[in-house]
Each structure stands twice: as C-alpha cells, then as structure tokens.
C-alpha positions in Angstrom: 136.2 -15.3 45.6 133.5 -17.9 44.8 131.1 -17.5 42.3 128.6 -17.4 44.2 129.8 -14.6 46.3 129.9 -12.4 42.7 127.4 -9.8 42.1 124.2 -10.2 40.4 124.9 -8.7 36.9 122.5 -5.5 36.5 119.1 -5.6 34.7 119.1 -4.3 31.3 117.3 -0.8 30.8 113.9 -1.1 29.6 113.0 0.0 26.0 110.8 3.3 26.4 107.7 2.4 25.1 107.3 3.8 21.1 105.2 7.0 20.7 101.8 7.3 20.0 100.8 7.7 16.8 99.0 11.2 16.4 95.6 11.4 15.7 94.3 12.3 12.9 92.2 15.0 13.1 88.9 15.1 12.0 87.6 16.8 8.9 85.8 19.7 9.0 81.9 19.7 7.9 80.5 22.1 6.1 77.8 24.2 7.5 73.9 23.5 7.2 73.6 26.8 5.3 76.9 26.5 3.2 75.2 22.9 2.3 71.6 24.7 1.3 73.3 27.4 -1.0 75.8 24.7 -2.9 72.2 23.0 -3.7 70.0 25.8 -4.8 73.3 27.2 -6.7 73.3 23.5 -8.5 69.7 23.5 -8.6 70.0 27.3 -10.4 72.2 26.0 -12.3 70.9 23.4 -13.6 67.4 25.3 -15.0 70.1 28.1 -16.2 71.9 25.5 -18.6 69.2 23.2 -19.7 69.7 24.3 -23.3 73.0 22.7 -23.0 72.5 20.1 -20.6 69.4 18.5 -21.9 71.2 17.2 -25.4 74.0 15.6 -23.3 71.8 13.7 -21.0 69.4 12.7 -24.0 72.6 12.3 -26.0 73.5 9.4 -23.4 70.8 8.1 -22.7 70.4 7.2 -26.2 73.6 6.0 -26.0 73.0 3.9 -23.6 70.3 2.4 -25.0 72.5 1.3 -28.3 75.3 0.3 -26.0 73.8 -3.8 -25.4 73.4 -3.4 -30.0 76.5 -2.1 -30.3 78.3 -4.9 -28.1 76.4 -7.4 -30.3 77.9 -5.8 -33.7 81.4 -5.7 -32.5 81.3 -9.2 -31.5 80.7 -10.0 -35.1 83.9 -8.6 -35.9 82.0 -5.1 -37.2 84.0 -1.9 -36.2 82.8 0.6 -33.9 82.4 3.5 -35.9 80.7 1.3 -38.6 78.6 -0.8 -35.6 77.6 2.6 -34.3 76.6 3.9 -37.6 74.3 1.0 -37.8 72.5 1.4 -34.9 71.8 5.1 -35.2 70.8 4.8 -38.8 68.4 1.9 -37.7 67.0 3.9 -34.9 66.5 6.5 -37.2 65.0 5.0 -39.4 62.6 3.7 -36.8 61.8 6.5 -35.6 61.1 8.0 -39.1 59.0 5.3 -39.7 57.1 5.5 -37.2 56.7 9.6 -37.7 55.3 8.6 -40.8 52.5 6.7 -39.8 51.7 8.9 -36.8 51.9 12.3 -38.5 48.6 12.0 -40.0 46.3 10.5 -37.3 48.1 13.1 -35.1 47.5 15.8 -37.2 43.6 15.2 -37.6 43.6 14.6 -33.6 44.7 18.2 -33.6 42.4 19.8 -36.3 39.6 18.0 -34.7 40.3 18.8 -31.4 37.9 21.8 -30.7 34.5 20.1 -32.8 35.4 16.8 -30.8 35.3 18.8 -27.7 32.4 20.3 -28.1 31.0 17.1 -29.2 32.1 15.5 -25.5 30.5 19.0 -23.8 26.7 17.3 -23.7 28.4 13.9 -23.0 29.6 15.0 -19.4 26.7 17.4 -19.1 24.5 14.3 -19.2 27.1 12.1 -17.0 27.3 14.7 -14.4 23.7 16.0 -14.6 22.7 14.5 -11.3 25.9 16.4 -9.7 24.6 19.4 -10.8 21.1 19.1 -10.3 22.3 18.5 -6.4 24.4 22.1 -6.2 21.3 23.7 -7.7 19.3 22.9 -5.3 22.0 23.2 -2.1 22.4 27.3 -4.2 18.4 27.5 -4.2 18.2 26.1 -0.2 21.3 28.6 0.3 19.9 31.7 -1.2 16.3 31.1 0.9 18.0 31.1 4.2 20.2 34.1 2.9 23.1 32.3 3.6 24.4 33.5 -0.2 24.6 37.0 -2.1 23.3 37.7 -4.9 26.0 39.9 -6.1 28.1 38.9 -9.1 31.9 38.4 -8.6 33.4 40.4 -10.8 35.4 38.3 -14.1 39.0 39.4 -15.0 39.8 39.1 -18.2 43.0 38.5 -20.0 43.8 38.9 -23.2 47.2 37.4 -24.7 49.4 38.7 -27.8 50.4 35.6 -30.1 53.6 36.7 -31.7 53.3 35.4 -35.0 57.2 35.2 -35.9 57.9 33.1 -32.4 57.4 30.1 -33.9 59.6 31.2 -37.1 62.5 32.2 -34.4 62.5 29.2 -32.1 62.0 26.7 -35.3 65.7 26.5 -35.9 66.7 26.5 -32.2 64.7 23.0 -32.1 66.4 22.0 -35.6 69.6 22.7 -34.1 68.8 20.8 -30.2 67.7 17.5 -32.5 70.7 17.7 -34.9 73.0 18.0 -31.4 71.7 15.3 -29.8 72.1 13.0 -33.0 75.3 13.5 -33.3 76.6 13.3 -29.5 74.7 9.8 -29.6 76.9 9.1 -32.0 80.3 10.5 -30.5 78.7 9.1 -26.9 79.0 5.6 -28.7 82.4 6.3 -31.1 84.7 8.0 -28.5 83.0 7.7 -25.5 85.3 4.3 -24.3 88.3 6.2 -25.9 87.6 9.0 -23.5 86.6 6.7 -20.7 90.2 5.2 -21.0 92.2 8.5 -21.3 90.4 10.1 -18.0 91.2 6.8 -16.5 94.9 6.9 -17.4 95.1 10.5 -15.4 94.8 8.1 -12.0 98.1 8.1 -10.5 98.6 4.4 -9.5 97.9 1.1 -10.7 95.7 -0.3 -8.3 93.1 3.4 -8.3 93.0 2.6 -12.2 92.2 -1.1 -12.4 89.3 -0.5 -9.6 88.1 2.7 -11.4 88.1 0.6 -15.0 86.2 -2.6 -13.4 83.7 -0.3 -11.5 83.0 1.8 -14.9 82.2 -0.7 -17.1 80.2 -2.8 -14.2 77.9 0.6 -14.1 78.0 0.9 -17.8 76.7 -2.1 -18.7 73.9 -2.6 -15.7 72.6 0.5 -16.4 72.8 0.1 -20.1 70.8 -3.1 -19.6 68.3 -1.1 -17.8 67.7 1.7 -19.9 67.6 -1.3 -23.0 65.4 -3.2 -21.0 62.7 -0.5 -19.8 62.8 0.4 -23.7 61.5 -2.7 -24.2 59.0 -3.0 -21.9 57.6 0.2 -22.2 57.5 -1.1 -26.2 55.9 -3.9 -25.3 53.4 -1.7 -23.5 52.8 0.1 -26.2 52.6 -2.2 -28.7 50.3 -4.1 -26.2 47.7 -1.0 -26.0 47.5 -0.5 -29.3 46.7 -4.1 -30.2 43.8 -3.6 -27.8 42.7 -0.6 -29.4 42.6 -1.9 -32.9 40.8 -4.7 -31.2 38.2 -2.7 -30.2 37.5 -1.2 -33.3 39.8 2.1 -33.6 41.6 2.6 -36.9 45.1 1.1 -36.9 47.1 4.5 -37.1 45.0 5.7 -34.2 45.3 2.8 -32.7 49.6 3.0 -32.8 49.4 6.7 -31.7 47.9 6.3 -28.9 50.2 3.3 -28.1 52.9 5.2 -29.0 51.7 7.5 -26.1 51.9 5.3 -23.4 55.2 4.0 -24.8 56.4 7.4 -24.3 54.7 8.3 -20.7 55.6 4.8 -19.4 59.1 6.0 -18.6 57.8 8.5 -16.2 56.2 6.6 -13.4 53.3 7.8 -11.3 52.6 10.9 -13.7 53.1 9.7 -17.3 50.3 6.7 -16.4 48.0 9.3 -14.9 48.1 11.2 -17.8 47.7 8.3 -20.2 44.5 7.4 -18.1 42.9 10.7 -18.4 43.7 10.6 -22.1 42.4 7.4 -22.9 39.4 8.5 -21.2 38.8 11.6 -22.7 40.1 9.2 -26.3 37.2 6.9 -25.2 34.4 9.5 -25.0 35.1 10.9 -28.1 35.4 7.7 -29.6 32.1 6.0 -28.7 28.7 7.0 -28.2 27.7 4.8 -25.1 29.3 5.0 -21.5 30.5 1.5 -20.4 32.6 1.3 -24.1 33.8 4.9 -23.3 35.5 3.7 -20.4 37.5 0.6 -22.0 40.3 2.2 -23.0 41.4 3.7 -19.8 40.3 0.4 -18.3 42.6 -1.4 -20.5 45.3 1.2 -20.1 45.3 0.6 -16.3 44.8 -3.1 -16.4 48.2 -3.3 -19.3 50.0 -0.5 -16.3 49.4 -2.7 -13.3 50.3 -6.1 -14.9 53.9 -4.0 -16.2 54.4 -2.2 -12.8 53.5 -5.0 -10.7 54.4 -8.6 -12.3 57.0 -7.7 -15.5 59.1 -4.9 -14.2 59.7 -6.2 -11.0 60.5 -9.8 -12.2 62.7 -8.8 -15.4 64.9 -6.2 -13.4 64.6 -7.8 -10.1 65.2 -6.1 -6.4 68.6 -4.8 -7.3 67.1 -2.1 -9.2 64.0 -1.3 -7.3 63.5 2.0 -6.4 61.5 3.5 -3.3 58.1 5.3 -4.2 58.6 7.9 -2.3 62.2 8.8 -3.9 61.2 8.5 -7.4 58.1 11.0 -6.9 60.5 13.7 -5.1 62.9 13.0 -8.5 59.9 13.4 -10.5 59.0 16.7 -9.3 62.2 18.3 -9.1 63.4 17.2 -12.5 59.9 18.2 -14.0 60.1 21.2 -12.2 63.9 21.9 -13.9 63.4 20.3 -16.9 59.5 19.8 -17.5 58.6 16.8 -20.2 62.0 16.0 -20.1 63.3 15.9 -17.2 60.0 13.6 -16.4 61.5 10.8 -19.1 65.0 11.2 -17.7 64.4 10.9 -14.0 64.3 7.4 -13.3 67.6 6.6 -15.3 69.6 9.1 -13.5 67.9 8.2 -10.3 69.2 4.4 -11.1 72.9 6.0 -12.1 73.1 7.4 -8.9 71.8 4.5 -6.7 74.6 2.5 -9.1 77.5 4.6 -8.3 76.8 4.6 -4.6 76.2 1.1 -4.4 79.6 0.6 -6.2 81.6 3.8 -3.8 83.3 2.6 -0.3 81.3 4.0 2.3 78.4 5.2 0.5 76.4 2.5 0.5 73.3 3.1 2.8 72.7 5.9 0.7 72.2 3.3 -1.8 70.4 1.7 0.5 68.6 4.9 1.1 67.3 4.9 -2.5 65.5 1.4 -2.6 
C-alpha cells in the first residue's frame, strides 16, 4: 500500500477550556441606620469618656509638639529619656514662666472686671444713643396707632445656689487631669516608639510591617511638623500682638496677656479669632477714653489674623495641608460641642491626622481629597 493511500492520522482531542474562576462575592454593607447608631454610640461615647480621653489627646499632642526637639537632642548623641526630660522640663519651665508674669495682670483683669464694666455702660450708651433714640420713637409712633400694649410682660426670675465646697471638690480632680497629662507627654515621647515597634511586630508578614513602619513615621513626623509649626505661628502671633499693644501704650504684662490670648485662640480657627476680636474691643474701650483709639486693638488683632491666615499659613504649610472651610467649621462644632474649649484647640490637629492617614491608606484617598 502506498503512502499516500494510508489514512490521515486522527486529530488530537482538544484541551477543555480551564474553569472559571469564581467570583468573589461582594461584601455586604451595612445599613443606613446601623451606620447612624455606630456614630451617635461613638459620638456618646466620646462626651461619656472625656475625663479620660481628653489627657491622652492633650497628652499627644504635646508630644507631638516636642517630637521635631526631641529628634534634634538625640542627634547630639543625648538619650531619649534624658532628651525627653529636657524638653518637658523646658516647656515647663516656659510655661511657668510665663504664669508668673500673667498671674497678676490677670488677676486684676478679674477684680476689676465689674467697676470696668460699669465704666464701659455710658460708653455704649453714648455710641449707640442714636440707635435708641430711633426705637423710641418707632415704640412712641407704635403705641399712637395702637399697634402695641401697654401691658408689662411678666419677668421670670431665677435664682441660683453657689455651692461653696464645689470648687474645694473639683480642685483636686483638675490637680490630678494636669499631673496626667504631664506625665503621658512624657511616656508619649519615652515609650511611645517602643510601643510603636512592638504593635508593629504583631503584623504577620514582612512586607504588611515594613509598609506599616514607613507609613507611621511618614504621618508622625508631617504631622509633628505641623503641630511644631502652627505652635510657632500662632507664637509669633502672639508675640506680634502684644508688641503692638505695648506700642500703643498698654503696660507690658497686659500687653503679653492679651497676646498670650490670641496665641491660645489662634489654634481654633473661625471662633477663637472672633472671640479675640470681641475681646480686644471690649479691652479697647476700657482701655481708652476716645472712640477711634478704642477700636485699634481689634483693628490690629484682625489686621495681625488676616496677614497669618492668608499670607504665612498658607505659604509655610503649603496646599498639602489645607483644609476646606466648610470641614473645619463642622469639626469645630462637633468637637466644641463634645469637648467645649478643648475640643476647639484640638480640632484642627486631628482633623489634619485624619486627612494624613487617608491620604497615606489604599483606596481612601478622595476622602482625603474630600477634606481639602
């Protein structure tokens, strides 16, 4: 038989095509109203705990403050516990010196607070007398067309018990919140890497814990650089005002309270300058006798405010941490609703620890994005 009269050979059975791989199914969601009730039981909880929570986040934020210092120190070849000694002993001693020359204008502010008010009474009687001579006569023109009764509302008046051992029992409950937060700063800046590196170490592989240690100290240090550097501005602020002051003739311990002041209400945006402004008004009045040098100091106040929010801030810090107005003035109401003056100072450093850790978080960057 030729070869070309053999058979063809047979074709080779096809490979059956591999099996899809299954899909994965997708997670559940939680419910809208399961999502409400986690948030008002954090919310609830929060308030509930403050006496315990409130040392630990002043605690760190202190901490992080000192953090850029104590970097500094250990590159001189200083040890932690000793750097860390140093910089809360310095800050305290700051602090204390600072007390010392505040005490006393600030306690005369207080024991001249009522004759100063009533010193300021005929001063806005006489600023707003043409406002009131105008609702005099709208009442008189109301009355004549009978448009108004005569009848007298009727006054409710309360009357409040001051408990004169209240301030004996909650003495030693403030003793005891200073004292806590002194010592956690210290800890915070002692142990807290030691503890940093054992949570780390839980992490089951290799890869989870050098991404988690790199991401860590990346937020550490911006954010410690922005909690150092708002310090400073807001210092500078400070500092600023009461150069202006003294300038204009108040005493020099007056002068640093009140700069002290807007140190202190420049970390809460929006409402700690409002406040400032209606207190170096009412400062102003008291302070002079005649109207346009009554009004320097809150002109001054909101001239040093607008140069720092508008020119320093935003050119020190940059875009990266920028936050967006409307954000920061929902944060400022619900932490000073849960924490009061507080939770005012520390709501723009946790709002920048949260806009951080999402920026640095797979997948949850446009809430980052969200924040600016």
């Amino acid at each position: 038989m030729n070869a070309d009269d053999a058979e063809p050979a047979a074709p080779a059975p096809a490979e059956p095509d591999p099996a899809p791989a299954p899909a994965r199914p997708p997670r559940p969601r939680a419910p809208a109203s399961v999502v409400v009730l986690a948030t008002l039981a954090v919310g609830a909880t929060l308030w509930a705990a403050q006496a315990l929570i409130l040392p630990i986040l002043l605690a760190a934020f202190f901490a992080l403050v000192g953090n850029p210092i104590l970097r500094l120190l250990r590159k001189l070849y200083l040890p932690r516990f000793a750097a860390a000694l140093v910089v809360l002993v310095g800050g305290l001693a700051l602090a204390g010196l600072l007390a010392n020359q505040l005490i006393e204008p600030a306690g005369e502010w207080v024991r001249q607070v009522p004759k100063e008010m009533k010193q300021l009474a005929p001063k806005l009687r006489e600023m707003t007398k043409p406002v009131q001579e105008a609702n005099r006569a709208a009442q008189n023109i109301a009355r004549a067309a009978g448009g108004e009764s005569t009848a007298k509302p009727i006054q409710v008046v309360k009357t409040e018990l001051n408990d004169p051992y209240k301030s004996l029992t909650s003495t030693p409950k403030y003793l005891a919140s200073v004292l806590a937060v002194v010592l956690l700063t210290f800890f915070f800046m002692v142990y807290g890497e030691g503890l940093q590196r054992n949570a780390i170490a839980l992490l089951p592989r290799q890869h989870q814990r050098k991404i988690t240690v790199e991401i860590l100290q990346s937020i550490e240090r911006e954010i410690s650089r922005y909690v150092l550097t708002i310090s400073l501005i807001n210092s500078a602020v400070g500092l600023a005002l009461a150069g202006a002051l003294f300038w204009l003739g108040v005493p020099l311990p007056e002068a640093l309270l009140w700069g002290t002041m807007a140190a202190i209400l420049n970390f809460a945006p929006f409402v700690g300058p409002l406040i400032g402004m209606v207190v170096m008004l009412v400062m102003g009045l008291v302070a002079f006798d005649e109207l346009w040098p009554s009004l320097l100091p809150a002109g001054l106040y909101l001239a040093l405010h607008t140069i720092e929010s508008q020119l320093v801030t935003p050119l020190v810090l940059g875009r990266r941490m920028r936050l967006s107005p409307l954000v920061l003035m929902l944060a400022l109401m619900c932490f000073g609703w849960l924490w009061g003056i507080v939770g005012l100072l520390l709501a723009v450093p946790l709002l920048v620890c949260v806009k951080l850790v999402l920026a640095r978080i797979e997948g949850l960057e446009p809430w980052s994005k969200l924040l600016e």
